[in-house]
C-alpha positions as CSV (number, residue, x, y, z in Angstrom):
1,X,30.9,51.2,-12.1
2,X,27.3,52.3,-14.1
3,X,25.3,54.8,-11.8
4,X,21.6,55.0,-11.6
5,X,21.9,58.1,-13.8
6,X,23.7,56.0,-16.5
7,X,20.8,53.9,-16.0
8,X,18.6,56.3,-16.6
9,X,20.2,58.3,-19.5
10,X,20.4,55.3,-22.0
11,X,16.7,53.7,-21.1
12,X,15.5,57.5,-21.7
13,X,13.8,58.2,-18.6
14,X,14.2,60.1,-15.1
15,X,15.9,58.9,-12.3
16,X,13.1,58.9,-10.2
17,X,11.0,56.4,-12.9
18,X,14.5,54.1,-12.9
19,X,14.1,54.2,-8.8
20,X,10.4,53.5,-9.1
21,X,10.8,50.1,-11.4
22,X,13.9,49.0,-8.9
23,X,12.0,49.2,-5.6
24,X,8.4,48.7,-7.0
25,X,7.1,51.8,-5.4
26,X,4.9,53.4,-8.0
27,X,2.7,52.0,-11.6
28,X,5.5,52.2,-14.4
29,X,4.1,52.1,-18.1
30,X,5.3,48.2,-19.4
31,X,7.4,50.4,-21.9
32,X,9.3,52.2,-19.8
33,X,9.6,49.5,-17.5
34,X,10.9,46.8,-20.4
35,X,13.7,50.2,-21.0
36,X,14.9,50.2,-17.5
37,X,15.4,46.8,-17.3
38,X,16.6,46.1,-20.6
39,X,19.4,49.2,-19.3
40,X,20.1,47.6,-15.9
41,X,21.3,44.0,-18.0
42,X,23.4,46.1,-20.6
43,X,25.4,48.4,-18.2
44,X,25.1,45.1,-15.0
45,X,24.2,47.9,-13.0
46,X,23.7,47.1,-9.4
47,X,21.7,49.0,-7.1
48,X,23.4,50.8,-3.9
49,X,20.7,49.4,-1.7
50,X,17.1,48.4,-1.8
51,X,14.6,50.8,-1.0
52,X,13.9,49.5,2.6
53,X,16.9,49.7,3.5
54,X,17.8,53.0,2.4
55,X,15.5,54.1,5.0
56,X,16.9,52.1,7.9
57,X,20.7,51.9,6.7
58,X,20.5,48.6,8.1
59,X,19.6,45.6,7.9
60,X,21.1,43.2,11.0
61,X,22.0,40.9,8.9
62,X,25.8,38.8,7.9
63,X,26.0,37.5,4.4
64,X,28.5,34.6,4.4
65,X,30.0,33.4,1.2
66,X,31.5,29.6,2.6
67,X,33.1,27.4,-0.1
68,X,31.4,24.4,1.0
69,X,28.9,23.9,3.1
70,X,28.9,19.9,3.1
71,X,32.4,19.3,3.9
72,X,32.9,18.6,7.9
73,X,35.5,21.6,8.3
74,X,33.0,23.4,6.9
75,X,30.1,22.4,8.7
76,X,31.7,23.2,12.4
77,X,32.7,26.8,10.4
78,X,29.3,27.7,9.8
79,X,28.0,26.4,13.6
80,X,30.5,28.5,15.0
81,X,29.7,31.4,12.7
82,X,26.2,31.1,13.5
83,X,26.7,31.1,16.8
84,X,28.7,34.2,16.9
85,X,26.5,36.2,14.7
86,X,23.1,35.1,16.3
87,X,25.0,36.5,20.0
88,X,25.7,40.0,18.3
89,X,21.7,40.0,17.4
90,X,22.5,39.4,13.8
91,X,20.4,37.0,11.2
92,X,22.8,34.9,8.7
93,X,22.3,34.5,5.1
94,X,24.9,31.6,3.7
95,X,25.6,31.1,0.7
96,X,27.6,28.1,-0.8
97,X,29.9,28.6,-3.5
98,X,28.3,27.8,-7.0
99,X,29.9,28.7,-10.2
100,X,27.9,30.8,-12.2
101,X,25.8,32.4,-9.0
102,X,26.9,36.0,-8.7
103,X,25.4,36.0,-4.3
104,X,28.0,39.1,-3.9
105,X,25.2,41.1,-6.4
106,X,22.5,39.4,-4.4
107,X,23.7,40.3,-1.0
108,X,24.1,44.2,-1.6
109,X,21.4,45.8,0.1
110,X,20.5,42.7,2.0
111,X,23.5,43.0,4.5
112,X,25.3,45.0,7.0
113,X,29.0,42.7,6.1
114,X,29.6,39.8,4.4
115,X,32.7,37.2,5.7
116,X,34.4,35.3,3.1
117,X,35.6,31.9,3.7
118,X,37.8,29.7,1.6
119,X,40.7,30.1,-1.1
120,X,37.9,30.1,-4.0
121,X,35.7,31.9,-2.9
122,X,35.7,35.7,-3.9
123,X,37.8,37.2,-7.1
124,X,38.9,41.1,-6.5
125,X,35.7,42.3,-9.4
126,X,33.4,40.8,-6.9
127,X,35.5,43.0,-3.9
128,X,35.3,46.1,-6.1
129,X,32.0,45.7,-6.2
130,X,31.4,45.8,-2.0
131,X,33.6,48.5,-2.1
132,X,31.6,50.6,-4.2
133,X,28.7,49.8,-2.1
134,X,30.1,50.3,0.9
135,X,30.1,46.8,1.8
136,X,32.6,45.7,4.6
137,X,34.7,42.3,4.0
138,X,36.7,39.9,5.9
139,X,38.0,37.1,4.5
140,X,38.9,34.2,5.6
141,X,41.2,31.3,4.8
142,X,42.0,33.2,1.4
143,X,44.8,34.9,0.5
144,X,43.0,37.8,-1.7
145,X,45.2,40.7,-1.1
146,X,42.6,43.6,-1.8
147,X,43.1,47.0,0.6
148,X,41.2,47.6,3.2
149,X,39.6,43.9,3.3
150,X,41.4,41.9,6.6
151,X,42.7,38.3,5.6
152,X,42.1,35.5,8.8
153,X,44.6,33.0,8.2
154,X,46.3,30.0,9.8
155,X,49.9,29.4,9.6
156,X,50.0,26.7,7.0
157,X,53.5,26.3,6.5
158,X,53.9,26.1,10.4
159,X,51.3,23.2,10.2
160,X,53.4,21.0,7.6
161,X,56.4,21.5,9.3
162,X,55.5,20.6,12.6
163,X,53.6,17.7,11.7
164,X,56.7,16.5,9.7
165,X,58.7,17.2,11.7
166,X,57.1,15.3,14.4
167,X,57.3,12.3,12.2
168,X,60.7,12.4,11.7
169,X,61.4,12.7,15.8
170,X,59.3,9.4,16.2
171,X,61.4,7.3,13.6
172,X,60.1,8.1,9.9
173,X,62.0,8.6,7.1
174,X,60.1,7.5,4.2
175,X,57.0,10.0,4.5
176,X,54.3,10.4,2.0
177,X,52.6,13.5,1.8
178,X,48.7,13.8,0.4
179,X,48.6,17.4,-0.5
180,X,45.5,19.1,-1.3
181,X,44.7,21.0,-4.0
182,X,47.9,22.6,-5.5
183,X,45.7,25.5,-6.6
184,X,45.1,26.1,-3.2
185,X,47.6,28.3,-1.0
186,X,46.6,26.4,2.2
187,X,47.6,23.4,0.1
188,X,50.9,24.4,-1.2
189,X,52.1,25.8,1.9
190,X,51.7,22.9,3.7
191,X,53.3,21.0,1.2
192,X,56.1,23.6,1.5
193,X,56.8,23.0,5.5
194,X,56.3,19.1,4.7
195,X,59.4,19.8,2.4
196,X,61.6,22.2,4.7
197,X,61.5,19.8,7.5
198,X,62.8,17.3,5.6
199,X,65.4,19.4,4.5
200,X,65.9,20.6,7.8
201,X,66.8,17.1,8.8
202,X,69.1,16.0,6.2
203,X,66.5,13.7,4.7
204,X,66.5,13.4,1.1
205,X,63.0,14.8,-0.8
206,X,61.1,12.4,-3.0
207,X,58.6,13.7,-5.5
208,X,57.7,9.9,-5.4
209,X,56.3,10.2,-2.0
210,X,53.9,12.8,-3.1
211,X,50.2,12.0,-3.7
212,X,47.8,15.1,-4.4
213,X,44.5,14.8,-2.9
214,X,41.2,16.7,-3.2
215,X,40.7,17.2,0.5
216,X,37.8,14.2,0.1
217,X,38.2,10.7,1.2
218,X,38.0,8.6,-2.2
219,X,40.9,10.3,-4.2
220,X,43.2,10.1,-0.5
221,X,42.0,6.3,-0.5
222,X,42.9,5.5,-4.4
223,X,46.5,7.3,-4.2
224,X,47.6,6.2,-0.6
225,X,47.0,2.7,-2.1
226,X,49.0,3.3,-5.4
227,X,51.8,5.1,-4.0
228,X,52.1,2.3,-0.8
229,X,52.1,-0.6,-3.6
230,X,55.1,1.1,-5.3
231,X,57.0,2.5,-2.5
232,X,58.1,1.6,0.9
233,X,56.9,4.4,3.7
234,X,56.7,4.4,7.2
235,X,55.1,7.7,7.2
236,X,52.2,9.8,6.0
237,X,51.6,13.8,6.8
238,X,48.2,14.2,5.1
239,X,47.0,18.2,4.3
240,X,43.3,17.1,6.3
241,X,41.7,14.8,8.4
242,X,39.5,13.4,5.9
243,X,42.6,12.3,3.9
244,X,44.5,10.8,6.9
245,X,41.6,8.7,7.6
246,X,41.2,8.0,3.7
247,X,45.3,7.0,4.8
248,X,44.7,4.7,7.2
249,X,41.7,2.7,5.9
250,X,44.0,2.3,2.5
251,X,46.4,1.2,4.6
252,X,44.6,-1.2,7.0
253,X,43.4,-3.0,3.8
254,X,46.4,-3.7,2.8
255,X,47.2,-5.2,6.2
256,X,49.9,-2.1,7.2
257,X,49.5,-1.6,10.7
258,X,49.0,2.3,11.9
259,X,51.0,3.1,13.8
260,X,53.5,0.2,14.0
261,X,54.5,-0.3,10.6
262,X,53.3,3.7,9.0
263,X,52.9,6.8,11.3
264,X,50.2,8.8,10.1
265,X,49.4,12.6,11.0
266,X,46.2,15.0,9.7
267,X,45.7,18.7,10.0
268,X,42.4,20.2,11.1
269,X,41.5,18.6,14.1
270,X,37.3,18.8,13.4
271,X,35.1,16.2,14.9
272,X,34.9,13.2,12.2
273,X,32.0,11.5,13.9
274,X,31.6,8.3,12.2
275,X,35.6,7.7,11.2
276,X,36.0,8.7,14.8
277,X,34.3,6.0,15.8
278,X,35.5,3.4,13.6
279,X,38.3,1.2,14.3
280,X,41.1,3.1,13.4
281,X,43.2,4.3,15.9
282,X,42.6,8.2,17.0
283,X,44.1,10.6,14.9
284,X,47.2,12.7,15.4
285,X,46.6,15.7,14.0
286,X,47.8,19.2,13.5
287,X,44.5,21.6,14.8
288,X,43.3,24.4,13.3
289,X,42.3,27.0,16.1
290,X,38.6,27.1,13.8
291,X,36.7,28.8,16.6
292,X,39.6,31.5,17.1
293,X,39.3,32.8,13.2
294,X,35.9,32.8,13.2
295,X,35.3,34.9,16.1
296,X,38.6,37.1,15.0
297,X,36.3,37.4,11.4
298,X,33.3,38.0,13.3
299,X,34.5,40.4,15.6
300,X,36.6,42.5,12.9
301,X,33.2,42.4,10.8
302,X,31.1,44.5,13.4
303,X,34.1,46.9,14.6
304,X,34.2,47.7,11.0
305,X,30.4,47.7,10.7
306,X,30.3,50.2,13.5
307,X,33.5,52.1,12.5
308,X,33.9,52.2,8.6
309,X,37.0,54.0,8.8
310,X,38.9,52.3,11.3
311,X,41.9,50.6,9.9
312,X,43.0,46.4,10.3
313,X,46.1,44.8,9.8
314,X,45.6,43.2,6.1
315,X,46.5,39.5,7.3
316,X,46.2,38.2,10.6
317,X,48.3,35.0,11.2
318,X,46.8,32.2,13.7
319,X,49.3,29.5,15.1
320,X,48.7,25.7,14.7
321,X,49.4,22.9,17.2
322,X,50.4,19.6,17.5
323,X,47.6,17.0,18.7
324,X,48.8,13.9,19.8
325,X,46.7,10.9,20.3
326,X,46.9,6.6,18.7
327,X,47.6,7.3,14.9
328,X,51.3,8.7,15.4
């Protein structure tokens, strides 16, 4: 990691002119000015902390790095995250994940913590750099195993098991399963309990009954209909909401009743407004306790904020549950 004096050796000035062109406090000649700058690129040198905040050693605010901030899990994350942080006397900067926008460089010296939410969302360089800086981290709904930085996760596997299993208990035995991403662990590991319940119950797994999905309606929609064209299910464990609805709209077209004919189970549980309202039946889902790993983030974020050397379990592990309502 380039210091200030590495900086300063190769533009050929003091460290005092280097501090002076970073914080703007004093008239630097252009010359020296286009050196330190031109140094700062070379060696991606990143201050400690701005000026300002060097004085105050804080700043009251959160940075949150959130994978997406149009999705509607998403959306009720970063209410709920508001709300939190706004109660502690905290401000919020979010920032929505964009390739090619380094925010973890922006938010040093702009924040007191930063929470992490979603499985692509930080990459250990970008944790060695908040480290260095003395930047606390909690992630959330990533498996990034970096020490010292607290994970928030749900049980997953848990989730696709239950929700399988629940399936199976109420009469199915040909169950399709929309999986996210496979680059995602949330994603796989739901996929995993989908396949140990099966298992579990002597029911033969079919690689033909599997569908991956994007965690977005359209792609759900397209494949539910392929796969229900080709194969005969009475069941459908989708990794989200959005895909179950994606499910059952697919289905209805093709005049399948839900649930008479094909049982169909989600996992989230978030507020889908508009599908909510549709005429599909309500959704039986597996929920996400959302409001429990935010505030667990949140309030893991200021204890370490208040006490940088107090030490956290590197994953916590929050429970899923079954939500029973018309679709299953």
């Amino acid at each position: 990691m380039p210091s200030i004096e590495d900086v300063a050796k190769r533009a050929g000035v003091s460290k005092a002119t280097v501090s002076r062109v970073i914080n703007g406090t004093a008239n630097v000649s252009e010359k020296k000015k286009k050196a330190v700058l031109d140094a700062i690129k070379a060696l991606n040198y990143t201050p400690n902390v701005t000026a300002k905040n060097l004085a105050r050693k804080k700043t009251d605010t959160i940075g949150i790095i959130i994978q997406s901030l149009s999705s509607w899990f998403y959306s009720e994350v970063v209410g709920l995250l508001n709300e939190y942080i706004t109660k502690k006397g905290y401000g919020a900067i979010f920032c929505q994940l964009i390739d090619n926008i380094d925010y973890f460089k922006f938010l040093v010296g702009r924040v007191d913590g930063i929470i992490v939410f979603g499985y692509r969302s930080i990459d250990k360089q970008s944790l060695r750099l908040l480290q260095a800086n003395n930047v606390p981290v909690v992630l959330a709904e990533n498996n990034t195993d970096y020490p010292d930085v607290p994970r928030i996760n749900v049980n997953n596997f848990q989730g696709g098991y239950i929700a399988t299993k629940y399936l199976i208990e109420k009469g199915c035995r040909k169950i399709a399963h929309v999986s996210g991403p496979l680059e995602s662990f949330e994603s796989v590991a739901r996929f995993e309990g989908y396949k140990a319940a099966l298992k579990d119950f002597g029911i033969e797994f079919s690689q033909n009954l599997v569908v991956e999905g994007d965690f977005m309606f359209q792609k759900a929609y397209e494949n539910i209909r392929k796969l229900a064209q080709k194969e005969e299910i009475d069941g459908v464990f989708a990794a989200n909401d959005l895909m179950a609805y994606a499910s059952m709209y697919a289905l209805d077209e093709m005049g399948i009743n839900v649930p008479a004919q094909v049982k169909v189970v989600g996992f989230d549980d978030v507020d889908l407004v508009g599908l909510r309202l549709s005429k599909m039946p309500k959704l039986t889902t597996i929920r996400q306790p959302i409001d429990l790993m935010v505030k667990t983030a949140c309030d893991i974020l200021f204890e370490k904020i208040e006490d940088p050397d107090k030490k956290f379990e590197s994953e916590y592990i929050l429970d899923t549950q079954l939500i029973v309502r018309q679709s299953a």
